[in-house]
N, C-alpha and C positions, 0 to 999 in steps of 0.2 A: 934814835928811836922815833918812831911815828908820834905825831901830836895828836895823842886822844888824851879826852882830859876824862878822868873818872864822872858818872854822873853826881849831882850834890848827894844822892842819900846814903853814894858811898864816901864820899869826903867827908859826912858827919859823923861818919864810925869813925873813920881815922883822929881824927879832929875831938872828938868826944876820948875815945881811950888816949889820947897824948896830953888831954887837956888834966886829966889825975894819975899823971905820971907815970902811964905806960907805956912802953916802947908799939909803936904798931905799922904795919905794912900790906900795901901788897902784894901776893905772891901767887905762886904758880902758874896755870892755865892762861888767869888772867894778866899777866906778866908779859909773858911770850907770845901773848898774839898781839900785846900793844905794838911791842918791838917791830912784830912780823908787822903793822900796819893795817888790823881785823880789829874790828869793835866783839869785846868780849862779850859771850852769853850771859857769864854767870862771874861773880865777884869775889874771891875770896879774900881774906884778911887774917895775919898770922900776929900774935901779940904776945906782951909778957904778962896780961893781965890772967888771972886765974878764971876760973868758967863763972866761979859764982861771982867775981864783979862785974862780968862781962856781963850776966843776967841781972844786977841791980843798977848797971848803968842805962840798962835799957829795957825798961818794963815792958812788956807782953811780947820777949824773947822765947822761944824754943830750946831747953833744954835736950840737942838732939843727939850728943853724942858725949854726955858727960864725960864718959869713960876715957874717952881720949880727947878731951877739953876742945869738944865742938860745939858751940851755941849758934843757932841761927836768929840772928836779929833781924826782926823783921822792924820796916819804918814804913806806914802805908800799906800800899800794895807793891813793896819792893823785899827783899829778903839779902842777907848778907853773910856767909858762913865764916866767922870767928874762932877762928880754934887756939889754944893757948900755947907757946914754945915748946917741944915734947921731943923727946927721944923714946923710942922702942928697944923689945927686949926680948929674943926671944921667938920663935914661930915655928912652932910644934907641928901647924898645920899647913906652913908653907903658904899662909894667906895671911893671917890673923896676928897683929903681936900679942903675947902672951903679959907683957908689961909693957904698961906708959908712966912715962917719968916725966914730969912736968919741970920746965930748966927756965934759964933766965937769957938762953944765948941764944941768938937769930940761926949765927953759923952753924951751931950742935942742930938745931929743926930743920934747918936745910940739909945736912947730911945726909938726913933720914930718907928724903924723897928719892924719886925714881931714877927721872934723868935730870940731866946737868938744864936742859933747857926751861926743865919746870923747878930748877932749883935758885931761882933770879927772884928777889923781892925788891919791891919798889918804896920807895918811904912819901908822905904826902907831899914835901919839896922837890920831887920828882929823883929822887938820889938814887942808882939804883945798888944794892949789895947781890955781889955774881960773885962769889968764893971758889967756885967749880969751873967756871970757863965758859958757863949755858949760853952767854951773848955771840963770844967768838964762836961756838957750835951753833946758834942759828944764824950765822953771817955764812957759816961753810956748809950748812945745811947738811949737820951730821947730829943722828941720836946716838948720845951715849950716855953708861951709867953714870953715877954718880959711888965714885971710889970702886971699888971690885964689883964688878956684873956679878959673877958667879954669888958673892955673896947677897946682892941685891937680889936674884933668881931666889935663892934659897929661901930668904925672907918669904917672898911673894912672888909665886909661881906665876901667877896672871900678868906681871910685869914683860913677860916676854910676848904675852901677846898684842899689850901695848905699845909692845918697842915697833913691830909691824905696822899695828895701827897708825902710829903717828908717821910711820916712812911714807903709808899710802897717803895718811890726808895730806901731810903737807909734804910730798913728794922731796924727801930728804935721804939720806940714805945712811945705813948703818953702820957705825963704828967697827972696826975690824974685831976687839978685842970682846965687844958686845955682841957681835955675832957669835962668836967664837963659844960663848957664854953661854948662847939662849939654844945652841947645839948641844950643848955637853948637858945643860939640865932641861933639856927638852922632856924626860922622864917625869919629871914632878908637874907635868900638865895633868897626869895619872889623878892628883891627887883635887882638883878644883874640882867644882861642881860642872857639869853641863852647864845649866842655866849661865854661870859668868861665862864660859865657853863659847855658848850658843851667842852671848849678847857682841863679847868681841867679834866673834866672825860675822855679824852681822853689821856692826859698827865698820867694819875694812869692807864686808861688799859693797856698801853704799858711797866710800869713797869715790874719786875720781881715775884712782888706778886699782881698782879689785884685783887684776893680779896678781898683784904683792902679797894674795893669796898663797901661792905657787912657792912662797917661801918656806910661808908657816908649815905648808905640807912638808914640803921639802925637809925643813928641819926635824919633823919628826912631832912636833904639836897638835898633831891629830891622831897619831894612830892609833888612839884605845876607839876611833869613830872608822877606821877604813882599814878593807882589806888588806891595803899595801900602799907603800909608796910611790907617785909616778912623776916624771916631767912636766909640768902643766903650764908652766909661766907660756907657752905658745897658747895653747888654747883657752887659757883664764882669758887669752889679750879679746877675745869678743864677747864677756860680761860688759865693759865698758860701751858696748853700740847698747845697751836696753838700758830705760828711765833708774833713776835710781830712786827704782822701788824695791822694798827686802822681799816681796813674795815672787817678781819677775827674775831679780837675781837668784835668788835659793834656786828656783825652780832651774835656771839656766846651770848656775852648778850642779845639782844632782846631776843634771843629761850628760854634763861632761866628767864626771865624777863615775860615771857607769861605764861612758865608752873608754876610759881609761882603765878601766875593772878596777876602781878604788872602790867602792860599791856594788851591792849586788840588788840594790831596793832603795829607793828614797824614802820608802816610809819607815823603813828600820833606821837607815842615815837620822832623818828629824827627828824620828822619836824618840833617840837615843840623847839628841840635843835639846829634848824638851821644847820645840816647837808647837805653837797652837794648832788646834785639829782643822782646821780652818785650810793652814796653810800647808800641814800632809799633804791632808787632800788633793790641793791644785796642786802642789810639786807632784806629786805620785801621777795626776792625771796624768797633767805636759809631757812626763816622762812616757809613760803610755802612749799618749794622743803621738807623741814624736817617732814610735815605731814604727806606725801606719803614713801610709800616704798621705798628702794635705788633703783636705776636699776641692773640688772643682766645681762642682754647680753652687747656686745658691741653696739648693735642695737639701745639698751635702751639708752645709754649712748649717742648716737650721736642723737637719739628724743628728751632728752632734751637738747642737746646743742642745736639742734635745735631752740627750746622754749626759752628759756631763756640765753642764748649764753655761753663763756666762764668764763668769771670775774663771771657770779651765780651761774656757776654750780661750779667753782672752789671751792668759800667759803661754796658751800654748801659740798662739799666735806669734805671738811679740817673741816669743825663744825661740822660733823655727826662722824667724826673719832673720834677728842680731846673728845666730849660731851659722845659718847656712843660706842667706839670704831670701829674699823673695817678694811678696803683698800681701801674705796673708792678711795682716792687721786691717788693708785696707778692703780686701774681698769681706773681711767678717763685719765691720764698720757700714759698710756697707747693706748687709742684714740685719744688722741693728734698729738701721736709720730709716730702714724701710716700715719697720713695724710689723712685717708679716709675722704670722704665729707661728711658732715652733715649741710649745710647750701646751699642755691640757688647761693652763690655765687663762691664758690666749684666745683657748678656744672659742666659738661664740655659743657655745652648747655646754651645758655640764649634766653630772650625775643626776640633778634633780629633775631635769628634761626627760630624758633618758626613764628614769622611774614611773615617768606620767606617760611614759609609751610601753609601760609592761616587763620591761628589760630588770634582770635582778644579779645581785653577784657575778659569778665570773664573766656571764655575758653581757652584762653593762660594762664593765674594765673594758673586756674585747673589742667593742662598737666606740668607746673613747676611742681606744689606740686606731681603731679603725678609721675614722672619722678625723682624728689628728694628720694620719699618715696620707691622709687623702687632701688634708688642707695646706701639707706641707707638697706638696705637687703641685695643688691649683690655689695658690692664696688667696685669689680675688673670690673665691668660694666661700671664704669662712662667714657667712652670712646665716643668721640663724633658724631661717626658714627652710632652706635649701638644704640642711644639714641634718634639720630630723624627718622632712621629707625623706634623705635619703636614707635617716636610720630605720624609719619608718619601713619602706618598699623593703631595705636589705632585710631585718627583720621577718618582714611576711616570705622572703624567698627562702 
């Protein structure tokens, strides 16, 4: 195992519940990326101590998840998720156990977890307890469940889509009998929310291999969101040329997700997935914007900022480059940096000029667009004398 040593304010959680005789560890997440050689995010600690000691050992704790004996201790400005020995019971909703039982045995709360490689706890003398195998599976760089998949799925249906997610982040690859598993109850994705849906697939685009996309579809964990199911692992392979940002990736899948006819709209796709309006929007645009031709003059470029502003024209830039090559991003960068106007508000004239020349309603709008459309042709124009001169003379004509 990689030599990372816990920071001290988690060593004092350990060190505090051992010091009144209870068993304590750490486990999962944080387990398996020491191993892997990654300094962990987030800390977590698995103990025999019961929630309300865990809140009297350590005053101005968070009571955050009594119910299934999660206490967040906080020390400082650091936080520590405590949760007490537990076995589950039960999952009516294929998400949720319906009973928590509170136990005394490490092995029984390790059963409980997903996979084998988040099922490794570490004790404060560095010892580590691996009853499933998780150390040999991140040596061979394989996810698997933890005792029967199929019954793991059943428990918690979103488990299949973490089995992807961790393929993609840490580029390991799937157990045969877990594949096998997250095929056969691909159906019970029916049953989650959107929103945990939405967050997984976004969680795997931003990986370093998004096409492991190409699976999930493939399996069948999307189609209450797509028309059909298609081949994709080819063309997911050019998410990976654009920033790993979630509105440049979404927007890149919808464009491939249509030319494949898995979709017939990206704004029906994200709505469906409870995406922000925000980021409809620019997926919907790019998707648009990518029908039409690129633009060619700078002229072009500042019409459609015009149109559809900045943030759509960007991604649609950056998607027309990664998908089908080209400059766009640097011909638009390049309109950026110049500062020419391409928007009324740019302009060096507004409505209030305009009023003091007589102009009212639809005909003031008109002489803006007018006067916009004329500064996006001759930029060095937008000067504000020369602009109501001209609204001016147009006006009297």
């Amino acid at each position: 195992m990689a030599v990372i040593t816990p920071p001290s304010y988690v060593r004092q959680v350990l060190t505090t519940l051992q010091a009144h005789g209870n068993a304590a560890y750490l486990v999962g997440g944080c387990v398996r990326d020491m191993i892997l050689g990654v300094h962990p995010q987030d800390w977590d600690v698995c103990t025999s101590a019961l929630p309300e000691a865990v809140l009297a050992l350590f005053p101005g704790s968070r009571p955050t998840g009594l119910q299934h004996g999660t206490v967040t201790v906080v020390l400082g400005a650091h936080q520590v998720e405590v949760t007490t020995f537990r076995l589950e019971g039960g999952y009516a909703d294929h998400r949720h156990p319906d009973e928590v039982r509170f136990v005394g045995d490490l092995t029984a709360d390790l059963s409980r977890r997903d996979f084998t490689i988040n099922a490794i706890a570490l004790s404060s003398d560095g010892i580590l307890v691996d009853p499933f195998g998780g150390v040999q599976d991140l040596r061979e760089r394989r996810i698997r469940c933890v005792g029967v998949a199929e019954e793991r799925f059943e428990e918690d249906a979103l488990r299949m889509f973490r089995a992807l997610r961790f393929s993609a982040r840490l580029g390991f690859e799937i157990e045969g009998s877990t594949m096998a598993a997250i095929e056969e109850k691909a159906p019970l994705a029916a049953t989650l929310a959107p929103e945990r849906i939405r967050d997984e697939v976004e969680k795997l685009l931003l990986t370093r291999q998004p096409e492991k996309l190409a699976v999930l579809i493939g399996a069948g964990l999307l189609d209450r969101f797509l028309l059909r199911r298609a081949d994709l692992e080819f063309r997911l392979l050019r998410l990976g040329h654009l920033p790993r940002k979630a509105l440049f990736r979404w927007a890149a899948l919808c464009v491939l997700l249509e030319e494949a006819g898995c979709i017939d709209s990206a704004e029906r796709f994200l709505g469906a997935l409870r995406l922000d309006h925000r980021s409809i929007r620019c997926c919907s645009d790019c998707v648009s914007l990518l029908h039409t031709q690129p633009p060619v003059s700078r002229a072009d470029w500042k019409r459609l900022l015009r149109v559809c502003g900045v943030d759509s024209a960007d991604c649609a830039a950056r998607v027309r480059d990664a998908l089908y090559g080209g400059h766009c991003r640097k011909a638009l960068r390049e309109v950026l940096k110049s500062g020419e106007c391409f928007s009324l508000k740019h302009l060096a004239v507004g409505g209030d000029d305009l009023l003091a020349l007589g102009l009212r309603g639809r005909a003031l709008g008109d002489m803006l667009n007018f006067l916009l459309d004329y500064v996006i042709e001759f930029p060095e124009n937008n000067r504000r004398e020369l602009l109501l001169s001209l609204a001016g003379s147009t006006e009297e004509n």
